[in-house]
N, C-alpha and C positions, 0 to 999 in steps of 0.2 A: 484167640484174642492177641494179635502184634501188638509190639509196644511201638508209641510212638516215634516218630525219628527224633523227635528231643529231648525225649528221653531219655534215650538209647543211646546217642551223642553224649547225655549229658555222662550217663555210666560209664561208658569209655572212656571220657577225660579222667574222670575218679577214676579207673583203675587199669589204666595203660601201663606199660613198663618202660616203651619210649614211644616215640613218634610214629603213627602210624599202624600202630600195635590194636589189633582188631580181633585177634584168634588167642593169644593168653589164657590160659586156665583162669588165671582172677577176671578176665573181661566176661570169658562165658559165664562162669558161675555167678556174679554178679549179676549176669542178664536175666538168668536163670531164676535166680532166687526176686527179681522185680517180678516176675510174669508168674510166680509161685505165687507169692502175697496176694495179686492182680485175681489171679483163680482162685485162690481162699475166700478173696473178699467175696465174688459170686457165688462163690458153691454155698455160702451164711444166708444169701437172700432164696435162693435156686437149689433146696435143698438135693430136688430129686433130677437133676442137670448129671445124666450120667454119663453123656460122654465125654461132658467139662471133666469128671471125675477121673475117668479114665489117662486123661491126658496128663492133670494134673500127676496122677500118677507116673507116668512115662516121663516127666518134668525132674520129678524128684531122682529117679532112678538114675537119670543123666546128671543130677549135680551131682550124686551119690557117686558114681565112675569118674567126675571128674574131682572130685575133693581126694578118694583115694589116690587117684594116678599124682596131683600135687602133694599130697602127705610121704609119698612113698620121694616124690622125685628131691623135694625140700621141703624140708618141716617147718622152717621156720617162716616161709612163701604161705606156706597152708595156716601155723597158726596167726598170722598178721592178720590173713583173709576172715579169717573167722572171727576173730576179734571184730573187724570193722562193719562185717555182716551179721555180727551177732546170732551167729547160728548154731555153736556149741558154748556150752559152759567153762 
């Protein structure tokens, strides 16, 4: 399930770092965690949706590699991020 293009536009304005900035760890993970949510919602209606499941999982696994590769490169990049994505405590 892609996300829309205005969506997706709109994520990247939120979480660019300059102009043009389309590959950033906070633009993917951002993308990442919309199409996360996106498949959560489905997988509630479409319990037994297994290959949503699967993917879902390959989803997380990829913000998972890129949250670390940010924590490790600048912590204070990764805690900003998380804060504004609400994704740890």
């Amino acid at each position: 399930m892609p996300l829309d293009q205005d969506i997706k536009s709109d994520i990247i304005n939120e979480f660019k770092r300059a102009e043009g900035d389309t590959g950033s760890p906070e633009v993917q993970v951002a993308i990442l965690t919309r199409r996360i949510k996106d498949i959560t919602q489905h997988l509630k209606v479409h319990k037994h949706d297994y290959a949503s499941t699967r993917g879902l999982k390959k989803l997380v696994g990829q913000r998972r590699q890129l949250l670390k590769y940010l924590s490790k490169k600048d912590i204070n990049r990764y805690r900003d991020l998380c804060g504004k994505l609400g994704l740890r405590p």
